[in-house]
N, C-alpha and C positions, 0 to 999 in steps of 0.2 A: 547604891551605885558605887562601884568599886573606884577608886582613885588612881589612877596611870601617874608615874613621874616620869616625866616628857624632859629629856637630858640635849643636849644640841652634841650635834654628828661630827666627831673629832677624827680627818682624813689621817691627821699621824696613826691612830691605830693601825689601820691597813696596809701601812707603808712598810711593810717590815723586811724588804730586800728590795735589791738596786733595779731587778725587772718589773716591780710593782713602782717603783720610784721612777722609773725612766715611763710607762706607763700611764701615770698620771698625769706628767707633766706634758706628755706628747697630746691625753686630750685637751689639756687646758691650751696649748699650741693650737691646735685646730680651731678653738674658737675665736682666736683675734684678737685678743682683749688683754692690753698690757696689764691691768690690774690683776687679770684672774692667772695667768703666767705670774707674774710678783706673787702673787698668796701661791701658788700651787707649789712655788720654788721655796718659799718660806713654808708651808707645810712641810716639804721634804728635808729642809732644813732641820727643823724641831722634830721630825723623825728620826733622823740622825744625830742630833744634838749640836743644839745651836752655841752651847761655848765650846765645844770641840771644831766647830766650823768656825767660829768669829778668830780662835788659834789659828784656824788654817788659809785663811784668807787675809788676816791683820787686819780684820775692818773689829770694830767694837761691835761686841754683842745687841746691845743695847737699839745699836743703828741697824744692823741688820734687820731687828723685830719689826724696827719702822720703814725702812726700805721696801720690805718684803711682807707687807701688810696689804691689806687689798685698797689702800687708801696714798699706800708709797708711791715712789717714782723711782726706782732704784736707776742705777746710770746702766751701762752697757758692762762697765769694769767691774763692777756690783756680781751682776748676774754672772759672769762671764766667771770671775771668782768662787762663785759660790755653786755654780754648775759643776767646775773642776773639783771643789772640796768634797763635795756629794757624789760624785762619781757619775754624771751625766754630763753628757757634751750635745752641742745643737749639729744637726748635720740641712745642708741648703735641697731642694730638691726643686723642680721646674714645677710650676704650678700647673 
């Protein structure tokens, strides 16, 4: 019986332009779920590079990883920051 090496499924690969980035995070939106919005925003993050975002937002690398971990709480400024350095923005619609 042949042996499979079983790897875990890393979303930065797919992320490789702002319509696959804006995309993502639109479905993690729909589901409601502050944690999986924080990781999906931190995935898009580390697709784009997260010390070139931590520069562009003046928050510390370090804190970002944790913020935007699916275990964070990032604030409003957080996200709000690192949406603009990513190059997505939230837009309101009537439910």
């Amino acid at each position: 019986m042949a042996h499979e090496k079983i790897t875990a499924w890393d979303p930065v690969e797919f992320l490789a332009d702002e319509n696959k980035m804006a995309m993502y995070l639109e479905a993690a939106l729909e589901e409601n779920d502050p944690a999986l919005i924080a990781a999906a925003l931190g995935d898009i993050a580390r697709a784009k590079g997260m010390t070139e975002i931590a520069k562009e937002t003046g928050l510390g690398r370090e804190s970002l990883y944790k913020a935007l971990s699916e275990d964070g709480n990032p604030s409003l400024d957080t996200i709000l920051r690192v949406a603009r350095a990513v190059g997505v923005r939230f837009r309101a619609s009537a439910a």
